[in-house]
C-alpha positions as CSV (number, residue, x, y, z in Angstrom):
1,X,0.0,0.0,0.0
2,X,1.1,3.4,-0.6
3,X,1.0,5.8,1.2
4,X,0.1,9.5,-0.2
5,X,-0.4,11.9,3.0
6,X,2.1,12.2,5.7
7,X,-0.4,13.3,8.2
8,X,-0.8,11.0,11.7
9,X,-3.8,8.9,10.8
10,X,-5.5,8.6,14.6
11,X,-8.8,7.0,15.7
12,X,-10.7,10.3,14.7
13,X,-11.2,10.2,11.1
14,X,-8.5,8.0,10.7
15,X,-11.4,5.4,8.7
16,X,-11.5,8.7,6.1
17,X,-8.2,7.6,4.6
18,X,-9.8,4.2,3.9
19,X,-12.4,5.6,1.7
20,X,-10.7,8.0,0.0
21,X,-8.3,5.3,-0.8
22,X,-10.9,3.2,-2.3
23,X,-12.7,6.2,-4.2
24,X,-9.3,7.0,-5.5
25,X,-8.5,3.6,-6.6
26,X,-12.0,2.9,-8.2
27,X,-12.7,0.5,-6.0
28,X,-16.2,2.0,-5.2
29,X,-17.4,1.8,-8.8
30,X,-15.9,-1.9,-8.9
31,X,-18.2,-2.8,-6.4
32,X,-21.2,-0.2,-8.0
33,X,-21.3,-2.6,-11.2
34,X,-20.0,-6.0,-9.8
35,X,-22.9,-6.5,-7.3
36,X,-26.3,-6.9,-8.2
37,X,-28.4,-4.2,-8.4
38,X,-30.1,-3.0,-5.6
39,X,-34.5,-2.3,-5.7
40,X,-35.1,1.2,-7.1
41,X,-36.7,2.3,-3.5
42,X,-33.1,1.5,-1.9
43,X,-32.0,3.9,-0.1
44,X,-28.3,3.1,0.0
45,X,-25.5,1.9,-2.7
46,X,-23.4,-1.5,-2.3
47,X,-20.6,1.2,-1.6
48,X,-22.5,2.3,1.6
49,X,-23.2,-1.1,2.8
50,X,-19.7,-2.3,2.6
51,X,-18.3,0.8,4.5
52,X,-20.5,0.6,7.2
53,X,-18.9,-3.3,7.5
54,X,-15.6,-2.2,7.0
55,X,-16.4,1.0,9.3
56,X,-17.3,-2.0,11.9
57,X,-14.0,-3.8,11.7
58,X,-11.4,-1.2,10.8
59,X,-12.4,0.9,13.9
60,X,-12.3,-1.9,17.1
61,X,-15.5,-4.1,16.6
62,X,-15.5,-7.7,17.0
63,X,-18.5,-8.6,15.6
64,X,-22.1,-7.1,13.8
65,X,-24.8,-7.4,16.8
66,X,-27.5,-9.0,16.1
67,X,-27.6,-9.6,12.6
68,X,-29.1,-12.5,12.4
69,X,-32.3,-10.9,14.3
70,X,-32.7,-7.9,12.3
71,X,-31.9,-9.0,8.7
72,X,-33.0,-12.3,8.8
73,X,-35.7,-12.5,6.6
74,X,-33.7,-10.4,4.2
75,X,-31.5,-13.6,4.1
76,X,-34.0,-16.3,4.1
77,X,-35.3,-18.1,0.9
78,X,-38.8,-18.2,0.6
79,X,-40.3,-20.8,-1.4
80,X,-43.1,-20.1,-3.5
């Protein structure tokens, strides 16, 4: 990895330098048309959904609470 600022990176806005360096690298717009495509009424892009994971991680969390609670039936098939 390069690095391109010389500036301390600390726990305040330190998880800034991650996403510029993926909106510099195109990584964003990798994951924009690689993923499928989200329902018109979405609110958010893939982009925002993988930042708030990586947000999770890259800042001290173990682990997504509750997931399976909240999104399950996002993640169930349903049989017709």
């Amino acid at each position: 990895m390069k690095m391109q600022k010389s500036e301390p990176i600390s726990a305040f806005g330190g998880i800034n330098f991650v996403f510029e360096f993926l909106e510099q690298n195109n990584i964003n717009k990798l994951i924009e048309t690689s993923f499928p495509r989200l329902a018109n009424q979405s609110q958010y892009r893939w982009t925002d959904i993988i930042n708030s994971l990586l947000s999770i991680y890259l800042c001290g969390g173990d682990c997504i609470e509750d997931l399976q609670t909240h999104l399950k039936h996002h993640f169930v098939k349903t049989h017709l």
